[in-house]
N, C-alpha and C positions, 0 to 999 in steps of 0.2 A: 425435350428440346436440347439438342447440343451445341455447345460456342466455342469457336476457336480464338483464343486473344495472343493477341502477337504485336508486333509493333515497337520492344522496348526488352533490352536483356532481361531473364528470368532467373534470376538467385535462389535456386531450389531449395537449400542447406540440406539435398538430399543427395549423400554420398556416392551413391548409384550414377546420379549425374547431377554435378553442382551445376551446371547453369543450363539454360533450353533459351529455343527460339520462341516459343511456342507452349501452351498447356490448351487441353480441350477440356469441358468440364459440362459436366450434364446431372440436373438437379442437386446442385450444388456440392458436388463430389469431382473428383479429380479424376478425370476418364486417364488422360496419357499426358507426357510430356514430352517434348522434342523439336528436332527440325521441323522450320514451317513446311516446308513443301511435303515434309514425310506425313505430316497429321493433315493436313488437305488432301492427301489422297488417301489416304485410311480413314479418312472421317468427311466424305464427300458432302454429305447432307450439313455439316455444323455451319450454322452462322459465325461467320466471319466478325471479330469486334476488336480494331486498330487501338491499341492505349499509344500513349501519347506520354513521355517521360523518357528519365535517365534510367529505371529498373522499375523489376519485378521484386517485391520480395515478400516472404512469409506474412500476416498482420500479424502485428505488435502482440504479444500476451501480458496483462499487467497482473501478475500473479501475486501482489500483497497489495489492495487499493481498498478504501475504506467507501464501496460505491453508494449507498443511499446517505453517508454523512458528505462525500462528496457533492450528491446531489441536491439537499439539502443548503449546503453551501450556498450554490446558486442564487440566493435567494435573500442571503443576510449579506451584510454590510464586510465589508473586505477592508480589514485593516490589514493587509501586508504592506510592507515597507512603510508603515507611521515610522517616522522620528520623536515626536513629542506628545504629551497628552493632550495640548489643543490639537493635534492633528488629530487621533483615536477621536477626541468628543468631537470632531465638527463631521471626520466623517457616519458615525453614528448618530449624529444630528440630520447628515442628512438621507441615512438611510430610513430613520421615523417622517421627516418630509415623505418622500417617497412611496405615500399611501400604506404606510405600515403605523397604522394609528391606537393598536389594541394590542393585549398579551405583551410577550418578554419580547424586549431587545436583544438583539444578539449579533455579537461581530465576531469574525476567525479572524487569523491570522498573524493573530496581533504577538509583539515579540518583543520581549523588555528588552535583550541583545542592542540593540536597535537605538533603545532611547535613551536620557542622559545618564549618563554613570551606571549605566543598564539596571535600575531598579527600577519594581514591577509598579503600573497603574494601582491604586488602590481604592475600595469602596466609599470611598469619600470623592474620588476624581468623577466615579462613574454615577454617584449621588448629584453631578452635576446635570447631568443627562435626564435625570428622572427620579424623586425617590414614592412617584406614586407606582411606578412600573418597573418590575424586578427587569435587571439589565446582566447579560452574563457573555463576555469576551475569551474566543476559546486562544490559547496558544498555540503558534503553528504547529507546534510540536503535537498538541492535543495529550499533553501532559502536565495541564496547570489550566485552570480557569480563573477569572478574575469577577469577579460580581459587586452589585452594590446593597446596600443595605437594607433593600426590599426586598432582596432577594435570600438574605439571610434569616429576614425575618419570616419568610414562607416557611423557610426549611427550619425554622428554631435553633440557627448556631447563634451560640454566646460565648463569653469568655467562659462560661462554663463546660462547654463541651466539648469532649475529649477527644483527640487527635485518633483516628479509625487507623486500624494495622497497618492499612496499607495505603495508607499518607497521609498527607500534613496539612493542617489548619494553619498559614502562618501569622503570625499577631505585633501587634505594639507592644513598644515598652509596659506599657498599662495590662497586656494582657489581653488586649480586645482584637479581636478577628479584624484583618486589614480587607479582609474580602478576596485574597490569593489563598486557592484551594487545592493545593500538590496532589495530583497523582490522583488518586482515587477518592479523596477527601469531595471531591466533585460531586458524587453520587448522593452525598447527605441533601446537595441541593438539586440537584437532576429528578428525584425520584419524585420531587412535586411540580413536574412540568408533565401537564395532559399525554398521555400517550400517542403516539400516532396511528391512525385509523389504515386500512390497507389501502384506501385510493389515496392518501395520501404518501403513502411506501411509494406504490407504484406511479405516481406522477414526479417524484425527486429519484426515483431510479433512471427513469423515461427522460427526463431530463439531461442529468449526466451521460448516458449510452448515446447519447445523438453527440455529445462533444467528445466522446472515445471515438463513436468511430470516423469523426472528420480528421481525428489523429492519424489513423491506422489502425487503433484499438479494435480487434474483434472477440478478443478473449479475455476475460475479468477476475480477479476474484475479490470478495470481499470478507474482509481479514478480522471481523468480528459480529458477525451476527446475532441479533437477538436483546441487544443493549437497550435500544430504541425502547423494542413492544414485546420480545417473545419472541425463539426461533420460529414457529407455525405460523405467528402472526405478519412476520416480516416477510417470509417463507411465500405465502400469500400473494404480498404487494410486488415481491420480485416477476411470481407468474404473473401476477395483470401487468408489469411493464413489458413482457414479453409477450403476451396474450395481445397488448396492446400496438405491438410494431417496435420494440427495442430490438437491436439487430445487435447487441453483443452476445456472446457464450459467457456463461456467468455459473463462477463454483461460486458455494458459501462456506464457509472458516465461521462456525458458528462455536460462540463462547463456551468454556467449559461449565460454570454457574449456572447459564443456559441449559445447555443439557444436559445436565443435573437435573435440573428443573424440571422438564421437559420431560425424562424420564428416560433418556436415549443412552445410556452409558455402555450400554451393552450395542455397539451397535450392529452387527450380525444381527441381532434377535430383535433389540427393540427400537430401531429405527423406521417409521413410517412418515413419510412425507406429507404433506395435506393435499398439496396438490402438483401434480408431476407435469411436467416440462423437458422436453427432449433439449432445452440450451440452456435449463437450470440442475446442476450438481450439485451434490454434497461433500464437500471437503475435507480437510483436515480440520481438527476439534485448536480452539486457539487458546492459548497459555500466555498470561505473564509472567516475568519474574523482576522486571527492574521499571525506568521510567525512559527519561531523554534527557540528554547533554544538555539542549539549550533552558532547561529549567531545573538544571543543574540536579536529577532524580535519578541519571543511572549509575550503574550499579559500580563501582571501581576499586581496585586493589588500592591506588594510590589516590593521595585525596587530589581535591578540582586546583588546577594553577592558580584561581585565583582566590581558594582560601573558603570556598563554598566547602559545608558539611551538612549536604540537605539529600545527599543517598538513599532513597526507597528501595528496600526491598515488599515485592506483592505480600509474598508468602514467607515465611521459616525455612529456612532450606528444608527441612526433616518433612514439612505439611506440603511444598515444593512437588518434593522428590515422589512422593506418596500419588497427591495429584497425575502425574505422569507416569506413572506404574499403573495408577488405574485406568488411565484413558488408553495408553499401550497393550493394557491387556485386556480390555475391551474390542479391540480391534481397530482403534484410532489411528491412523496419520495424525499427528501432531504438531503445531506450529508454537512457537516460544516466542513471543518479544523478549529481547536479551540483547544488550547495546553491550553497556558496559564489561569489561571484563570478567571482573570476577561474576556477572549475570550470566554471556558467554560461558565460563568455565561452570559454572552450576548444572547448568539446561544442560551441559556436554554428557555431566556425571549423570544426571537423572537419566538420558540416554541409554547410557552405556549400562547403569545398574537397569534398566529396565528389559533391556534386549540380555541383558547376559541373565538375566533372573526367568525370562519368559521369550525365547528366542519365535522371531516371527519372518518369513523371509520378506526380505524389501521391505522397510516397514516408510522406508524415505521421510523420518522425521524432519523439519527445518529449524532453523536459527533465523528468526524474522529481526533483518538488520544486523545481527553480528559486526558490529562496529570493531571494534577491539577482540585482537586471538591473539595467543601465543603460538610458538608450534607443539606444544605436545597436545594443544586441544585441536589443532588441523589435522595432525596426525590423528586423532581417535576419531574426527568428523570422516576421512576417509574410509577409519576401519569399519565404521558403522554404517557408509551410505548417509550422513548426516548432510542436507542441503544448505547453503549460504541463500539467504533469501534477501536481496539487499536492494538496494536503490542508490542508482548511482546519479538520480538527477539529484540528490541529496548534494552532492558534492558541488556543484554549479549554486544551490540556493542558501545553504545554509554551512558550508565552511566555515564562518564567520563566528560559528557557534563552537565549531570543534578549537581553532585557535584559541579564543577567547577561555573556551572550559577546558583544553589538554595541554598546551602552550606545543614542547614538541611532539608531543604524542600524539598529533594531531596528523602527522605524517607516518603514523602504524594503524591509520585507518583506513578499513576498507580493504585491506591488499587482496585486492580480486583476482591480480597477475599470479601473485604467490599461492592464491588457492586453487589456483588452475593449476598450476604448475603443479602442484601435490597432488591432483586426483583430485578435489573437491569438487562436486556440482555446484554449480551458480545459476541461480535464477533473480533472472531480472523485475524491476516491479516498478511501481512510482511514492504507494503509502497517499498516495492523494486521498485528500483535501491536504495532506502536510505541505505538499509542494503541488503546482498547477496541475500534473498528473501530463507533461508534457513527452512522448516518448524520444523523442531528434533530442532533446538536450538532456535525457537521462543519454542516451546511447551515445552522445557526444562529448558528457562528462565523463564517461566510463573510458575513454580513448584519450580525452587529454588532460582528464584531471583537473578541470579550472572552476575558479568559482566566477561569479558573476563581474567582478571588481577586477579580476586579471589573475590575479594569485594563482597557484597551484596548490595540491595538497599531493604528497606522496607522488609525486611525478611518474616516475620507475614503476609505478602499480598501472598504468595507461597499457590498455590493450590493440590489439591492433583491430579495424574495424568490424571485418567478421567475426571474429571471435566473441567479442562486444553485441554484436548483430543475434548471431548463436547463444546465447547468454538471454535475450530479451525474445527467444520464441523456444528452440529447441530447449534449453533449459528451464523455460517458466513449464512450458508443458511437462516435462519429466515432472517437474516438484508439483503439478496436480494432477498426475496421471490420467494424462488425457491425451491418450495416442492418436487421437484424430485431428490435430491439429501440430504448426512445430516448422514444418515442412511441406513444400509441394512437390506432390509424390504421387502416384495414381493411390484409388481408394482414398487419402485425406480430404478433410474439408477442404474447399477452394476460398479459403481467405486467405486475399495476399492484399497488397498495397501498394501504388506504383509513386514513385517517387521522383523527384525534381533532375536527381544527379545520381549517379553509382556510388552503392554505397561505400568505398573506399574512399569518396569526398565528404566524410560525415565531418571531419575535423577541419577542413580549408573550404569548404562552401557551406553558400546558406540554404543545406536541403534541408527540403518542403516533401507533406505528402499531400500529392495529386490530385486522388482520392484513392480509395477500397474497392475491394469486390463489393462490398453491400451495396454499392451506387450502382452496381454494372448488373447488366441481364445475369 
């Protein structure tokens, strides 16, 4: 069956011809684009389907989004924007009200930034909650957990035990664990929380994909797989959310410790899927090297403005660099979280020594988040094909973090203008659960730079709307090579999204998306 949709401009981002009257699409493939009258009479048989809006345009791709802890989310207690610790405990209090009477407690979003003298909740606030039932509060950032003393006592931290490579126990005077657990120091207590089962994957995937695509959202990825349960296992719960009726396209960015694990390093040779799905892919293999500003963990040449010395590095640069030379010559696409600068300037070098030690064509490694660059590492991200993978709803929710932890350097973040301007690829994303995972105010920060409160960060880095537009479809699809979507172009997938206004009013109106292709025949 073929449908012809018309009714509303059509913003192709396909150079051939940026805009159409009209696109006709037949099993959900892009037959032609054009004048109405021209595709009604070359496509006499296609059912006719009027949209109703200010545009057409490609669907959103959120190419770094954390989707089964997002989905997950759903489900726990949402401290974003708490101000004080009765606010964290009463909303916590009343997400145990709320028929969650057994196992851990657990609230996101929670962000010392926020509270008095921005010092963090500690195991004793959340000992008020419960100390029969381990309780653990993740940071927006998802670079610091907080827990309480049942929770410590699962996992056996004491003052005796020792701060893990790749981060930090923080403690009292006394030496006794406050129950803030930096960076990876998380895992000592993660690793005795039951595993998740596959229907339970695929019911918190299933979940989230119905609220991507009322966004736009039709294209996903998730930026570290395997954490949970196990690549294969998680791998699993993704097909039954798709098996199930999830209507995203969804890559996986599955961890490198993972497949290690797994046994997939080799991937040419030894990668085998468990169970295959035509709108689930394999991604690029995902790398740390630093933390997050608002928990003061990434990585920096110059210390935090306000006097913080709590810098993670994951790895050794030399155990780093090694890392990424093996997954590179494996056959990996590689993704790096790397914030800070000198994090940035490390991921750049392990690049550069790994392509020039083992040269591979397109190998389109990313920098996930690249907060802070210099130019001579913009310059080497272009000579190498290096991708800026960033989030610019970042800028709308949590500015507040960058001023607070950079003072001026808070305004050499993000320059998306300047990396475009050099040749750099940009791909748009959201990192959700960090932020709602909203795509109109990621693409709306990225054009006017605001945070939520009014402020600006880096103003002069604001793009102009397509561009910004181009950024959050044609460039997420480059950085997961997935030429079937991006643009509406005959042969591409037909996911677009029709929207409230043109998109050149992303910055002066309140556009809204409509709905999706998924809702339409």
């Amino acid at each position: 069956m073929q449908f012809l949709f018309y009714g509303a401009p059509i913003y192709t981002l396909w150079d051939s011809r940026p805009r159409a009257e009209a696109l006709v699409v037949e099993n959900g493939i892009i037959a032609a684009v054009g004048e109405k009258n021209e595709l009604i009479a070359q496509f006499p048989g296609a059912k006719k389907v009027g949209l109703e809006g200010g545009a057409v345009i490609p669907a959103f791709n959120d190419s770094h989004a954390h989707i089964l802890s997002a989905g997950l989310a759903l489900t726990r207690a949402d401290l974003r924007g708490c101000q004080s610790f009765a606010e964290i405990q009463s909303r916590l209090q009343d997400w145990i009200a709320g028929e969650n009477q057994k196992g851990w407690v657990y609230g996101i979003g929670y962000d010392q930034n926020l509270l008095p003298e921005s010092k963090h909740i500690t195991r004793y606030d959340l000992d008020r909650i419960s100390r029969e039932r381990p309780v653990a509060v993740r940071h927006t950032s998802g670079h610091c957990t907080v827990v309480n003393s049942r929770a410590l006592e699962l996992a056996g931290v004491t003052h005796q035990t020792p701060d893990p490579s790749d981060g930090r126990i923080e403690r009292d005077e006394s030496g006794e664990p406050t129950g803030v657990l930096l960076e990876r120091a998380w895992l000592l207590v993660e690793r005795h929380i039951p595993p998740l089962s596959v229907d339970e994957i695929g019911q918190a995937v299933r979940r989230i994909c119905e609220v991507m695509v009322r966004r736009g959202i039709l294209s996903a990825s998730d930026a570290t797989t395997g954490r949970y349960s196990g690549i294969e296992n998680e791998w699993r719960g993704y097909a039954r959310a798709l098996e199930q009726g999830a209507r995203v396209r969804m890559t996986l960015m599955p961890d490198y410790d993972q497949v290690v694990k797994a046994g997939w390093l080799n991937r040419r040779q030894d990668v085998v899927v468990p169970q295959p799905h035509p709108d689930l892919r394999l991604g690029a293999v995902k790398l740390y090297i630093d933390g997050a500003l608002g928990p003061r963990t990434a990585a920096l040449k110059e210390p935090y403005a306000d006097g913080s010395n709590s810098t993670v590095l994951i790895y050794p640069p030399e155990e780093f660099s090694r890392r990424v030379e093996t997954a590179h010559r494996g056959g990996w696409q590689i993704g790096v979280h790397a914030i800070g600068d000198l994090a940035v300037d490390l991921t750049v070098q392990a690049y550069e020594k790994a392509q020039t030690a083992f040269p591979r064509p397109d190998p389109r490694h990313r920098v996930e988040h690249c907060f802070l660059t210099d130019a001579g590492v913009v310059r080497k991200m272009v000579r190498f094909g290096i991708i800026a993978a960033v989030q610019p709803e970042f800028l709308y929710h949590l500015s507040h973090f960058y001023r607070s932890a950079l003072g001026d350097r808070a305004d050499r973040g993000m320059p998306i203008r300047t990396w475009l301007q050099a040749g750099v690829t940009v791909a748009f994303s959201s990192d959700q659960p960090v932020v709602p995972g909203d795509p109109i105010i990621g693409w709306r920060a990225a054009v006017d730079r605001k945070h939520k409160t009014g402020f600006t960060v880096a103003p002069g880095e604001g793009l102009d709307p397509l561009t910004a537009l181009r950024c959050f479809t044609v460039g997420s699809a480059h950085a997961i090579f997935d030429d079937t979507v991006g643009i509406l172009a005959p042969g591409k997938r037909a996911d677009f999204a029709v929207l409230s206004h043109s998109p050149e009013k992303i910055a002066e109106e309140d556009v809204k998306v409509l709905t999706s292709s998924a809702f339409l025949p």
